[in-house]
N, C-alpha and C positions, 0 to 999 in steps of 0.2 A: 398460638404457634404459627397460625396462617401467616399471620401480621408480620411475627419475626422474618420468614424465609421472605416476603414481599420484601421489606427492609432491607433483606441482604442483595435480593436480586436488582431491583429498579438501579442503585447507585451504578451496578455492573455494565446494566444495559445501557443509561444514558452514556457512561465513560465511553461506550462500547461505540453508540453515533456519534459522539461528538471528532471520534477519530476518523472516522469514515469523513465525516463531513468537511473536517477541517483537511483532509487528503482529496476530495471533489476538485479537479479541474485539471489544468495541463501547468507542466511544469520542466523546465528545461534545465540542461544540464550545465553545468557549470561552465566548460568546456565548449559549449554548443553545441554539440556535435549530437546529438540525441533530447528527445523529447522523450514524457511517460506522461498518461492520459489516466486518473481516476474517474469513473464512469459512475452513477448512481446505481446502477445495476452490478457492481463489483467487476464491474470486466476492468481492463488494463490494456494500453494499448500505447507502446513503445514505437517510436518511429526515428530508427538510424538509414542514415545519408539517404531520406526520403520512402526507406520501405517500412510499413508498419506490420508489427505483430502484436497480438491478440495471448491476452490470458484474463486468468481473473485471478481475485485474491482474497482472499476471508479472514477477519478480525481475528486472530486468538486472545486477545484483551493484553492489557500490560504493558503497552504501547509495539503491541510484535505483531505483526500481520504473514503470512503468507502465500506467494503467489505459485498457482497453477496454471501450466503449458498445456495447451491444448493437443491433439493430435500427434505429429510425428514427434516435433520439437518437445514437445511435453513429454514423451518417451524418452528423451534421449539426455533434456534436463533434470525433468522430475521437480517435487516440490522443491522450493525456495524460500525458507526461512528467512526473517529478516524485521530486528527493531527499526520500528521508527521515530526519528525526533523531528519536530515542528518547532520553529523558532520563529517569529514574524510570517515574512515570505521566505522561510530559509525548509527546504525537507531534505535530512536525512536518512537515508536506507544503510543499515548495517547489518550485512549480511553474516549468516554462520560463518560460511566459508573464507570471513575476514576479510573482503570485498567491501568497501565505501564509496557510497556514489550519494552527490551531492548535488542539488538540483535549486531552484530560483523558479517563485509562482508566477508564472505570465499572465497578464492580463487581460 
């Protein structure tokens, strides 16, 4: 029985870094106009017309992650649901709230 549940879990968890890792690094917006930073410590860090802010985000599996605001602004956003798709250098964020933001991996 052990065996089984290992079985079901390992596939979970590897899917689980492999998202993470393939979302590590900075990534800019289509637009320009904004960057977003995946950090190995799960933090997030968004930097529009040069001011950065700070969240983090935590895998829910199934390709959906959501991010957490810290402090005032986290009050006032709250969590942020959001699929992600990966396509070469291409990241997709699709948000609940029907929000698409579409980003290019920088080098």
């Amino acid at each position: 029985m052990k065996k089984f549940i290992y079985l079901l879990i390992i596939p979970f968890l590897l899917l689980s870094c492999s998202l993470e890792s393939q979302l590590q690094g900075k990534w800019q917006s289509e637009n320009g106009m904004h960057t977003i930073e995946f950090l190995k410590d799960r933090t997030v860090i968004v930097t529009t017309f040069g001011f950065p802010l700070s969240a983090t985000y935590q895998n829910l599996g199934n390709n959906r992650i959501v991010f957490r605001g810290g402090g005032y602004l986290g009050g006032i956003v709250g969590d942020q649901p959001a699929k992600v798709t990966i396509q070469k250098n291409k990241l997709t964020l699709s948000f609940d709230n029907g929000m698409t933001l579409n980003y290019v991996k920088l080098k």
